[in-house]
N, C-alpha and C positions, 0 to 999 in steps of 0.2 A: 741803805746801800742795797742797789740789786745783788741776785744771785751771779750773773756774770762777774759783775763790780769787784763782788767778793771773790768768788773764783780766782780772777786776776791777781786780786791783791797778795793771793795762797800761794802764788806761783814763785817759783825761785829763780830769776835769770840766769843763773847757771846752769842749772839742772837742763836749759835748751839754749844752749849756744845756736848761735846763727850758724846755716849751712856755710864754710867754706869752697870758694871753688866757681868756677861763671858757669853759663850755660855750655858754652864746648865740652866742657869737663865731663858734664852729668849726660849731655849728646855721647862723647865719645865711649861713654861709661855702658850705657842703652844699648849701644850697637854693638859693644864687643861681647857684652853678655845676653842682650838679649831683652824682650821682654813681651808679655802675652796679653793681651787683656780681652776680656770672655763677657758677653751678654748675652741673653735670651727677653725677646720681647713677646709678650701672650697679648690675645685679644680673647675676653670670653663673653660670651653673654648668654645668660641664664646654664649657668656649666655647658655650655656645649662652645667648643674650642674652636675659634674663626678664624685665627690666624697667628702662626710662632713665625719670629723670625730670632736667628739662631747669629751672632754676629763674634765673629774669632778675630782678632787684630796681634798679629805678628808681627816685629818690629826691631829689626836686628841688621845688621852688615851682611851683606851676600857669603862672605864667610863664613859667620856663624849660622847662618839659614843653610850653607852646603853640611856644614857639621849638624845639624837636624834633622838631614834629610831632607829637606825643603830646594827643589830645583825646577820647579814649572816654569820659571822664565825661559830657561835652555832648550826645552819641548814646545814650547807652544808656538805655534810657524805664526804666529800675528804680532809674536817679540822679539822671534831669532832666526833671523834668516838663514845659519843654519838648519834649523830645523826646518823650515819650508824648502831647502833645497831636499832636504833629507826627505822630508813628506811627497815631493815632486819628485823623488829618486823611485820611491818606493810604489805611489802610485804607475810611475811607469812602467815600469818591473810588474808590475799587476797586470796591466792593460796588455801590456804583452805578449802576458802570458793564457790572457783570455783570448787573446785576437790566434795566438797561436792554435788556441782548443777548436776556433770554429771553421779555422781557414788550413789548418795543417800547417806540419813545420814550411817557413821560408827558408828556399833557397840563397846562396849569394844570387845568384841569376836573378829570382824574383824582389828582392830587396832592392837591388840595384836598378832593375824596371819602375819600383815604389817609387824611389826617389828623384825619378828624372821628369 
């Protein structure tokens, strides 16, 4: 008898009941709590270090990623067009205020010339 063979043979089916529950279960299970999973890939040769790549995987319900602190979807203007309105608000408001430093303040008189 191999050593697997035997191993098996040791085992008590009890002692590991089958998981209960489908895939939704243990889906809904993941997202309501959460879950992380961390790697670091190295490349070296001759100790001198060629290349790390550092790989973080978050995996959660947009609720519990808010309760993390985790909310880069809502800022980044290439996923929330709030945020790109808010980015285009605030660039303007810049430009503005630049054109105002080089040209002096506008009048309504002069604005109203700008526009026509």
């Amino acid at each position: 008898m191999t050593d697997v063979a035997a191993w098996n043979a040791d085992l008590d089916p009890q002692a590991c009941p089958p998981l209960a529950g489908s895939l939704a279960d243990l889906l809904e299970r993941v997202l309501d709590k959460g879950i992380v999973i961390a790697g670091d890939i190295k490349i070296d040769l001759l100790d001198i270090e060629l290349l790390t790549i550092r790989l973080r995987l978050f995996i959660a319900s947009v609720d519990t990623a808010r309760k993390a602190g985790i909310d880069w979807w809502e800022t980044d203007p290439a996923l929330s067009s709030r945020a790109a309105r808010s980015e285009l608000a605030e660039e303007n408001t810049r430009l503005r205020a630049e054109l105002a430093a080089v040209k002096g303040p506008l009048t309504e008189a002069d604005e109203a010339k700008e526009t026509r």
